[in-house]
C-alpha positions as CSV (number, residue, x, y, z in Angstrom):
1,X,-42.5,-41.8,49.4
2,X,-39.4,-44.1,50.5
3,X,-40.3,-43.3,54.4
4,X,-44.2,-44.7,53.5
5,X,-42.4,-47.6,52.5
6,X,-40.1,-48.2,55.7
7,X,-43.3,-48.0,57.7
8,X,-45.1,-50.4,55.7
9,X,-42.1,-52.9,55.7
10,X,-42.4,-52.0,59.7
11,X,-45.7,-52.6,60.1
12,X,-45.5,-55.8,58.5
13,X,-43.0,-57.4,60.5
14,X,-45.1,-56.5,64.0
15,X,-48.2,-58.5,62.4
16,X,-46.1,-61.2,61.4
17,X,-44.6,-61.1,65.4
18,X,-48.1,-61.0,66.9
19,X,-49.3,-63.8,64.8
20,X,-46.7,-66.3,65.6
21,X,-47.7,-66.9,68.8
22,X,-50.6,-68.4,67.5
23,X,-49.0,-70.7,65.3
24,X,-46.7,-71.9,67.6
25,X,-43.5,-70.8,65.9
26,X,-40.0,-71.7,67.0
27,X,-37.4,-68.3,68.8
28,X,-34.9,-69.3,66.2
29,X,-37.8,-68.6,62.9
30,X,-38.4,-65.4,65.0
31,X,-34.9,-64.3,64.7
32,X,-34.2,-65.5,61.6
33,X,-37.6,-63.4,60.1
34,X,-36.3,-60.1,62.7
35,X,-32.8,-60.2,61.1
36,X,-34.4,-60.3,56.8
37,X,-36.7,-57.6,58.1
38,X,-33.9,-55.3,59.6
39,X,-31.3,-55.6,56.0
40,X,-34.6,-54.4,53.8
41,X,-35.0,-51.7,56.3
42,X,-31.3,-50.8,56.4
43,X,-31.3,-51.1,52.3
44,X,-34.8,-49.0,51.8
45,X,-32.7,-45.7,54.1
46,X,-29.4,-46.1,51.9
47,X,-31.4,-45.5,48.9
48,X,-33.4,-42.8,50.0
49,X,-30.5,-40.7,51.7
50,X,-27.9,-41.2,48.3
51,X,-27.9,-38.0,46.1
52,X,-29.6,-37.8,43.2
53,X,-28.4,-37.6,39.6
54,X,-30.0,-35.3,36.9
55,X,-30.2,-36.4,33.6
56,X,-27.4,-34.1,32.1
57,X,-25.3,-34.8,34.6
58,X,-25.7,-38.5,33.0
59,X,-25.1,-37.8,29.6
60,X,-21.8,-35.9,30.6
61,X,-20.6,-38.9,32.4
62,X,-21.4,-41.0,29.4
63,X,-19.3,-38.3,27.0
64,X,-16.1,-38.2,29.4
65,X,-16.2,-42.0,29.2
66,X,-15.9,-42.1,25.3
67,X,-12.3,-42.2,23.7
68,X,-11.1,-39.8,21.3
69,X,-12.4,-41.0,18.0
70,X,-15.8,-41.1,19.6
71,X,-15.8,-37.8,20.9
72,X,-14.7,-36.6,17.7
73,X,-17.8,-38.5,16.2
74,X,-19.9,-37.1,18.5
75,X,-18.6,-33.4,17.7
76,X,-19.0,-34.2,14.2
77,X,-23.1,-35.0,14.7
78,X,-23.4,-31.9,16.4
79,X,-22.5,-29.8,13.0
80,X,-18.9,-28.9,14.3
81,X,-16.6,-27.4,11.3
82,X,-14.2,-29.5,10.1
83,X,-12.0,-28.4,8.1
84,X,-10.8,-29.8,4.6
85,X,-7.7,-28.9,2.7
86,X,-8.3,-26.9,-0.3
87,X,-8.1,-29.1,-4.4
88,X,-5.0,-28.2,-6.3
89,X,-5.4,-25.5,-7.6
90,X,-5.7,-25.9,-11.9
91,X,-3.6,-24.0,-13.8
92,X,-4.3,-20.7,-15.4
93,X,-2.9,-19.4,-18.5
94,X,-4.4,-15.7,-17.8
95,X,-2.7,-13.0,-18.0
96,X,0.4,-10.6,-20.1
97,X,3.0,-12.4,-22.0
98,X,5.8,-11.8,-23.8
99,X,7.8,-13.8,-26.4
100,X,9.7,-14.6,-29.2
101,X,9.6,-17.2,-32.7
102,X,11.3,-18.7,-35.3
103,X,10.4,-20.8,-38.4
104,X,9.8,-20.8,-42.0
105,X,7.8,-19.5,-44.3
106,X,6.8,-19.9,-48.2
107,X,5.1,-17.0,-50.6
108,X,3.3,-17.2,-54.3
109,X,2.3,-13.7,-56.0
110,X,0.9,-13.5,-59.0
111,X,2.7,-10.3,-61.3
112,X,1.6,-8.7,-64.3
113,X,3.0,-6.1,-66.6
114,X,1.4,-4.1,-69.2
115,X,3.0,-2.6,-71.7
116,X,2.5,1.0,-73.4
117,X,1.3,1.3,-76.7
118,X,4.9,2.6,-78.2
119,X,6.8,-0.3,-76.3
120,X,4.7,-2.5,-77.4
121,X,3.8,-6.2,-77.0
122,X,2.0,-8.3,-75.2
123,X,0.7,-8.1,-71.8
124,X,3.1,-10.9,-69.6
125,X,1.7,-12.2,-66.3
126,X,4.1,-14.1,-63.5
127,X,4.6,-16.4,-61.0
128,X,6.8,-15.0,-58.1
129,X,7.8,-17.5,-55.4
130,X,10.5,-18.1,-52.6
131,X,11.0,-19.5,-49.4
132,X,13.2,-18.8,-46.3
133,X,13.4,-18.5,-42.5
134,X,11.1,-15.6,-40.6
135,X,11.9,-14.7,-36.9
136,X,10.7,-12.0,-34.9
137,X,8.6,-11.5,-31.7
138,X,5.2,-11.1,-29.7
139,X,3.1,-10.0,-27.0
140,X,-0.4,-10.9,-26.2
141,X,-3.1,-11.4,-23.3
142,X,-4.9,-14.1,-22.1
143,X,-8.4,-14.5,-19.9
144,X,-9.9,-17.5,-18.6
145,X,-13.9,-17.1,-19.5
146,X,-14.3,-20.7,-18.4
147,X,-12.5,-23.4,-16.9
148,X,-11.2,-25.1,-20.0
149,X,-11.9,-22.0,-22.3
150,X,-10.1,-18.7,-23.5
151,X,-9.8,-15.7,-25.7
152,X,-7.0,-14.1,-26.0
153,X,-5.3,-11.2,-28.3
154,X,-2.0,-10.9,-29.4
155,X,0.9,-8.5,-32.0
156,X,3.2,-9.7,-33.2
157,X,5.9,-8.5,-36.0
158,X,8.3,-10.6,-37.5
159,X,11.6,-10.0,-40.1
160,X,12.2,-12.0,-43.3
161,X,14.8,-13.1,-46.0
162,X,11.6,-13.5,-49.2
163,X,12.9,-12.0,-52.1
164,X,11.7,-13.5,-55.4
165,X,12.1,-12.6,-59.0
166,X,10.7,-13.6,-62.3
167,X,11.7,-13.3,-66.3
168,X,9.3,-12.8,-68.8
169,X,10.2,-12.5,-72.5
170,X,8.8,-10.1,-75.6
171,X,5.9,-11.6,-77.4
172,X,3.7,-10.0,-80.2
173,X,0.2,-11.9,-80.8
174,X,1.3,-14.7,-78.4
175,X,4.4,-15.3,-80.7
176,X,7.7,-15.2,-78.5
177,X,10.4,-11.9,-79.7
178,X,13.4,-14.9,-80.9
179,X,15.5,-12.1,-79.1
180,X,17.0,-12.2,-75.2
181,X,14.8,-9.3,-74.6
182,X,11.7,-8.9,-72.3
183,X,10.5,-8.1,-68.3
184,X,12.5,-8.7,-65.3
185,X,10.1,-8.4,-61.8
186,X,11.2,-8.6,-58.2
187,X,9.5,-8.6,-55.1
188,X,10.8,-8.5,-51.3
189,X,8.5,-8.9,-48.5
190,X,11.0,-7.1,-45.9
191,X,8.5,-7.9,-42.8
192,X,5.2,-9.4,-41.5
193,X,2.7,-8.1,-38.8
194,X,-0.4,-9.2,-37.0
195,X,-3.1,-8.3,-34.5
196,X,-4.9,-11.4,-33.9
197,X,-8.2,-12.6,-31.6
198,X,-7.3,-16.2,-30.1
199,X,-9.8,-18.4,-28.8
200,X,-8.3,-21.4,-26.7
201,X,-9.3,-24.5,-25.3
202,X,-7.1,-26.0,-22.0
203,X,-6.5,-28.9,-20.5
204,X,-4.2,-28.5,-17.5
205,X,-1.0,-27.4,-19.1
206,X,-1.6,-27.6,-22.6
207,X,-3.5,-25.1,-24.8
208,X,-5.0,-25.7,-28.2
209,X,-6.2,-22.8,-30.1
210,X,-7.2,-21.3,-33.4
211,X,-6.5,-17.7,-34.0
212,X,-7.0,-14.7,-36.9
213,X,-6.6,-11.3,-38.0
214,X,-5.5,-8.5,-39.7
215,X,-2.0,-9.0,-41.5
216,X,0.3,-6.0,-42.5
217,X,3.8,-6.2,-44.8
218,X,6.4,-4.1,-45.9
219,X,7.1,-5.2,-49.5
220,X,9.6,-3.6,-52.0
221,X,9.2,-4.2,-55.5
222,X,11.2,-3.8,-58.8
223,X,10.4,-3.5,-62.6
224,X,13.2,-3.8,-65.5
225,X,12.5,-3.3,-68.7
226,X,15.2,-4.7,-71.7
227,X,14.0,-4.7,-75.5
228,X,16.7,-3.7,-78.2
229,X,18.4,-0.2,-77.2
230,X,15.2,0.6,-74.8
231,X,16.0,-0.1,-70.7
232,X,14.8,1.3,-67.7
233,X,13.3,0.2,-64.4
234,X,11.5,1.4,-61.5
235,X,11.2,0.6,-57.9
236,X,7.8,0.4,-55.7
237,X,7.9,0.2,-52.0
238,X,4.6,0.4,-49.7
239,X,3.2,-1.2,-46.7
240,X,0.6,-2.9,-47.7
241,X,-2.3,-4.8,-45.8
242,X,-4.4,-8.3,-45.6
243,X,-5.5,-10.9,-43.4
244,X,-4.6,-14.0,-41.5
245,X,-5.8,-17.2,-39.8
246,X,-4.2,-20.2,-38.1
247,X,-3.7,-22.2,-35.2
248,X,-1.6,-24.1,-32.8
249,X,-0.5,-26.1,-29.8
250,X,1.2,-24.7,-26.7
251,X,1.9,-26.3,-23.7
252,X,3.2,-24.9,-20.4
253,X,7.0,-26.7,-19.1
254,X,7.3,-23.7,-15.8
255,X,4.7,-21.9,-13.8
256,X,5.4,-18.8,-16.1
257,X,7.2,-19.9,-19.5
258,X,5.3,-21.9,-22.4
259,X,6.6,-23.2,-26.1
260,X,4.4,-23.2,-28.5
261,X,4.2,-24.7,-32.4
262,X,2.2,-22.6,-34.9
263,X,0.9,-22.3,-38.4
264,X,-0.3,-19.3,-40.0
265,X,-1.5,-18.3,-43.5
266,X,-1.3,-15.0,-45.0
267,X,-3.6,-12.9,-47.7
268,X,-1.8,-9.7,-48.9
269,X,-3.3,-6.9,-51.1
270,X,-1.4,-6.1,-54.0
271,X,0.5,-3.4,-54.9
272,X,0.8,-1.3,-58.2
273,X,3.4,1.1,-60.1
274,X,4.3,2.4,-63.1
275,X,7.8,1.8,-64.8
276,X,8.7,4.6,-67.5
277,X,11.7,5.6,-69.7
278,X,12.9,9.3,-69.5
279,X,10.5,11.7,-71.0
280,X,7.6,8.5,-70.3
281,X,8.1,7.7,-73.8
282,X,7.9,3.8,-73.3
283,X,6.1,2.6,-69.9
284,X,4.6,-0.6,-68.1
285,X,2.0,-1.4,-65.9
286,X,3.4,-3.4,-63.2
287,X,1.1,-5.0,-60.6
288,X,1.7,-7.7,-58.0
289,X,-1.2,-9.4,-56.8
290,X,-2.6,-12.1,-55.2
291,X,0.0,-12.5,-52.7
292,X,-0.3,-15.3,-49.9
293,X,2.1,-16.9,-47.3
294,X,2.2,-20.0,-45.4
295,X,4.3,-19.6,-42.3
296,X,5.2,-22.1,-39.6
297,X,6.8,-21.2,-36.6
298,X,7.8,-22.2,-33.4
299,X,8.2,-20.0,-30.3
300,X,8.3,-19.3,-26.4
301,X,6.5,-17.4,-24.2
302,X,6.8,-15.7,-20.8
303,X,3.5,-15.0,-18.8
304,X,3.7,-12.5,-16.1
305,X,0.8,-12.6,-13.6
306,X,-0.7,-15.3,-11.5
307,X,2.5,-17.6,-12.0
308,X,0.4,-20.3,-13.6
309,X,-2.4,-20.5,-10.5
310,X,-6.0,-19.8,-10.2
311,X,-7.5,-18.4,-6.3
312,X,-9.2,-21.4,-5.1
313,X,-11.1,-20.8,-1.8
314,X,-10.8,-23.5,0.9
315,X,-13.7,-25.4,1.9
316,X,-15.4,-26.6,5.0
């Protein structure tokens, strides 16, 4: 194709040549026309001798030309992976702990005592109450079922100093006895127990939940009788059980140790005996009911486990 062209550029300049004559042109238009004709000729054989230049062979130049950040641009719009660091991971209050409380705690039971027809009497119903500090310990587990939410189960036992007692004096028809005789009742709750569900809702460190169960107590009554030259007295002891509900606040200061604030309300059965003289000539029917305990209580715990993280895969 380019050698067609040198031979038409060729056989140009010989008509131009032959026609000159003819017109009468000058020798110095002839050279000057000769020498124009020669550079397009010279020009026309560069070009067709230079190599060529495929079209990949373009675009690679074009690439090695670009800086860095454009090369990394242009990696990036071919679907290269880049890789990004993974979110901080939230923290996760999953998993076996361990711990212990303290706090205080206030109790109301209802007593009644029933006298036998030989004593006696009316029947006298009391009012037992007391308050003092509880302490004791715990262990639970916790699962993450969402990313804010948990359930959770914990036991815990706990010791305490309630010991109430309560005088009731001898009355016939309603009337009071004008003597310093009558009932003496005493009840000691020696300790408390729970197994409890908890259900939990998180917010990075801190953890408020409501929780409930079943309750168990040790208590250890007494019953004294004292009218004229007739006294005796008994004592009951059994474990009995109930229920409990409550809630609370804890909040995580390390990756694996939490302190916690929580209230708790307690619904005891009650517990019956019979007081008697020797022989059971005179007796009473001594029942403690309706027993209930408000308890608030502060504690810590230790989580063993994850040490406060959840697995959080990296993403690209």
């Amino acid at each position: 194709m380019k050698h067609s062209a040198i031979s038409a550029v060729a056989i140009a300049a010989l008509s131009s040549l032959a026609s000159l004559p003819a017109q009468g042109a000058s020798i110095e238009q002839l050279q000057a026309e000769n020498a124009a004709l020669r550079k397009e000729i010279a020009a026309l054989r560069a070009a067709a001798q230079a190599p060529k230049q495929t079209p990949a062979a373009s675009r690679e130049a074009a690439r090695s030309a670009k800086p860095d950040s454009a090369r990394e641009a242009y990696a990036a719009d071919l679907g290269a992976p880049v890789y990004k660091a993974p979110p901080a991971a939230p923290f996760s209050w999953s998993g076996i702990y361990v711990g212990g409380h303290v706090g205080y705690g206030w109790s109301d039971s209802d007593a009644t005592v029933v006298p036998s027809l030989g004593l006696g009497g009316d029947t006298r119903t009391f009012a037992l109450s007391d308050d003092a500090i509880i302490g004791g310990a715990q262990i639970g587990f916790n699962w993450h079922v969402a990313p804010n939410w948990l359930i959770g189960i914990e036991a815990d036992i706990s010791g305490t100093g309630l010991n109430s007692e309560a005088f009731a004096g001898l009355t016939f028809g309603g009337n009071p006895v004008p003597v310093p005789d009558g009932y003496t009742l005493r009840q000691e709750i020696e300790w408390l127990a729970t197994v409890r569900g908890r259900l939990g809702y998180t917010w990075d460190r801190s953890l408020i939940y409501v929780t409930g169960g079943f309750a168990w107590a040790e208590m250890k009554t007494e019953a004294a009788v004292n009218i004229a030259n007739i006294n005796f007295r008994s004592d009951f002891s059994d474990t009995v059980s109930g229920w409990t509900i409550g809630g609370g606040y804890e909040w995580a200061f390390a990756p694996n140790w939490s302190a916690r604030v929580e209230y708790l309300y307690y619904d005891l059965d009650a517990l019956s005996g019979t007081a008697s003289s020797p022989f059971f000539i005179f007796t009473t029917r001594n029942t403690w009911d309706n027993t209930e305990l408000h308890v608030v209580r502060a504690g810590v715990n230790y989580r063993f486990g994850d040490v406060g993280k959840m697995p959080v895969a990296a993403k690209y």
